[in-house]
C-alpha positions in Angstrom: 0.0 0.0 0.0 2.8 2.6 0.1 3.6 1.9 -3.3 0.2 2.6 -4.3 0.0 5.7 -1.7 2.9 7.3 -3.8 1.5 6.3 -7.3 -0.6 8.5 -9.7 -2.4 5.9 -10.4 -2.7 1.5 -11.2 -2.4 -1.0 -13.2 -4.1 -4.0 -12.2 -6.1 -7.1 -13.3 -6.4 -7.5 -9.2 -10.1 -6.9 -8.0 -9.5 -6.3 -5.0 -6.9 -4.3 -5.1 -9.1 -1.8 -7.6 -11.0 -1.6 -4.2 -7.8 -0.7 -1.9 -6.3 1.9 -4.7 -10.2 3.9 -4.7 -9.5 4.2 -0.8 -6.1 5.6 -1.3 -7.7 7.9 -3.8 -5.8 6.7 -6.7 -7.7 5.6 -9.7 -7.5 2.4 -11.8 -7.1 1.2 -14.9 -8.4 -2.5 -14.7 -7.1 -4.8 -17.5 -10.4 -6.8 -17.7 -13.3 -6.5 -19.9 -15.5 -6.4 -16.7 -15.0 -6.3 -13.0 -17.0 -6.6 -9.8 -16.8 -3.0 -8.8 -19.0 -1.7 -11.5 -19.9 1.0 -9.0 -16.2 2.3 -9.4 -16.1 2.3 -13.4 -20.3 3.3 -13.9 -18.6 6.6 -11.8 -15.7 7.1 -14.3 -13.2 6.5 -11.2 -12.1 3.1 -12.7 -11.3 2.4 -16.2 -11.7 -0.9 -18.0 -9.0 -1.5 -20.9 -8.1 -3.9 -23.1 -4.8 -6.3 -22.7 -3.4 -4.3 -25.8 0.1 -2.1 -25.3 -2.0 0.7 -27.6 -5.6 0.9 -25.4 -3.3 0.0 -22.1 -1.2 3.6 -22.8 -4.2 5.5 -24.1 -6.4 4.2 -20.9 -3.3 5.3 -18.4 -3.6 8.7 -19.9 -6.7 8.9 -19.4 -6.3 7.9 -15.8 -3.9 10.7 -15.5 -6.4 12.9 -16.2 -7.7 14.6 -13.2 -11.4 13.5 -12.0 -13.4 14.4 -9.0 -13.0 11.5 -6.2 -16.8 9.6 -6.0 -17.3 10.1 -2.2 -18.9 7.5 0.2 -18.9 5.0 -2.6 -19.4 1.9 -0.2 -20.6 3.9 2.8 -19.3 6.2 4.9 -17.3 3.5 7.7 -19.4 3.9 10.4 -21.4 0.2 9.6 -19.5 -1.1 13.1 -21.1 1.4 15.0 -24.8 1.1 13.5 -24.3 -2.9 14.3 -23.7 -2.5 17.9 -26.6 -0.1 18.6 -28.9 -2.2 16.7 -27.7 -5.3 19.2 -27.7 -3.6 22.2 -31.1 -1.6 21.0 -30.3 1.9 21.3 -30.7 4.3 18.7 -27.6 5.2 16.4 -26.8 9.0 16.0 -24.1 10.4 13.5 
């Protein structure tokens, strides 16, 4: 993850690690025709490519590209806490 912390953005074939470089804030270019994080390429944050040297360099350009962050894609981390106060049976406040 430092590596990825210091990067502009990925490479990967990896899905999970498409996941892992959205919450560093880096985006992705996914060398897949499809992937289980839609949500992350339907918001432009991801980019599916092609295995081709051509589409691969095009696609990493276009990750360069600057593009607004999708926020509170998968929630907003506080899932822990609304668990607990629905066991215990108290209501859950932000």
């Amino acid at each position: 993850m430092s590596l990825t912390q210091d990067c502009a953005a990925v490479v990967t074939d990896s899905g999970g690690y498409q996941k892992e470089a959205y919450y560093a804030g880096k985006r992705a270019v996914v060398l897949m025709p499809d992937t289980g994080w839609r949500e992350l390429v339907e918001e432009g944050w991801n980019l599916l490519c092609d295995p081709d040297a051509e589409r691969i360099a095009h696609t990493i350009t276009t990750a360069l590209a600057s593009a607004p962050r999708p926020e509170n894609l998968f929630g907003e981390g506080n899932a822990g806490e609304k668990i607990i106060s629905i066991m215990l049976g108290t209501p859950y406040h932000d």
